[in-house]
N, C-alpha and C positions, 0 to 999 in steps of 0.2 A: 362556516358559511361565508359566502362570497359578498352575500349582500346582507343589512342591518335585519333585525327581527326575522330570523331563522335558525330551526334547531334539526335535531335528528331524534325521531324516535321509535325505537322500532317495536314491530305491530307485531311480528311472528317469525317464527323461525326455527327449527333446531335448536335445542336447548338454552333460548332465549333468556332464562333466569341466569343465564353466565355472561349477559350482556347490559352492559350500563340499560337502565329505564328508556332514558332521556338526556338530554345532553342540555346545558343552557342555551337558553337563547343569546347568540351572538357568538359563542366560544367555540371552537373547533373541539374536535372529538379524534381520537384515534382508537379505532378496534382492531384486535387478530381475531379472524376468527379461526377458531380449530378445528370446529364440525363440519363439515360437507352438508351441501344443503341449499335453499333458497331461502333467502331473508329479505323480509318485506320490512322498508322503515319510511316514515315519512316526517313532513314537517308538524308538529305538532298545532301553530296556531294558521297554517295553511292547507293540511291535511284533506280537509271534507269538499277542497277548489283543486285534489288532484295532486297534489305538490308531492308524489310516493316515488321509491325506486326500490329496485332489486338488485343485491346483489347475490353471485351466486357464486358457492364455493366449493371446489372439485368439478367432476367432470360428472351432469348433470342434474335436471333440478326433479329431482326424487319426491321432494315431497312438495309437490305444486298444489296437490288435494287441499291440505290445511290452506293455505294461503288463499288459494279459491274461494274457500268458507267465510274469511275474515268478511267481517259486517263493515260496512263502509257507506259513506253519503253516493247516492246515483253517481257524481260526477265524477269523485274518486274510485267507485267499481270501474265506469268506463276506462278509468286512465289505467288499472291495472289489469284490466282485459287486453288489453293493447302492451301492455309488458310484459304479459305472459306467451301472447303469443310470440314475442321479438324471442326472450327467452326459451320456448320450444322451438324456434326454429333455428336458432343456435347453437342447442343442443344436440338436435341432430345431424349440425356442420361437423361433431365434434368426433 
């Protein structure tokens, strides 16, 4: 994290139980990931105000369905309507 009181946690993904929970707050994190896939994580005490990203690994996001699903506060759905579309249409730069 760049700035004080911020973590990473991630919400879904391919094979997600091979993936740290959560990260502390304030500590940087390093992940590989191995699977191909779309992985949704966010800030855990800023989450429900949005604060989510995607990354994605390989060449497309194959399972966008799951992620779609994940239950999220109104504000945080909007914010990852909005990243999934960046991410579809990147995908199909690809």
């Amino acid at each position: 994290p760049k700035n004080e009181g911020h973590n990473v946690e991630f919400l879904a993904g391919p094979k997600t139980n091979s993936l740290p929970e959560k990260s502390k707050i304030d500590e940087p994190i390093l992940v590989i990931f191995k699977v191909p896939g779309v992985y949704l994580y966010g800030c855990t005490p800023h989450g429900s105000m949005g604060m989510l990203g995607l990354v994605i690994v390989g060449n497309g996001p194959h399972n966008l369905g799951i992620i779609k699903k994940i239950k999220l506060s109104p504000v945080a759905t909007s914010v990852l309507k909005r990243l999934i579309r960046i991410a579809q249409s990147h995908s199909k730069s690809l």
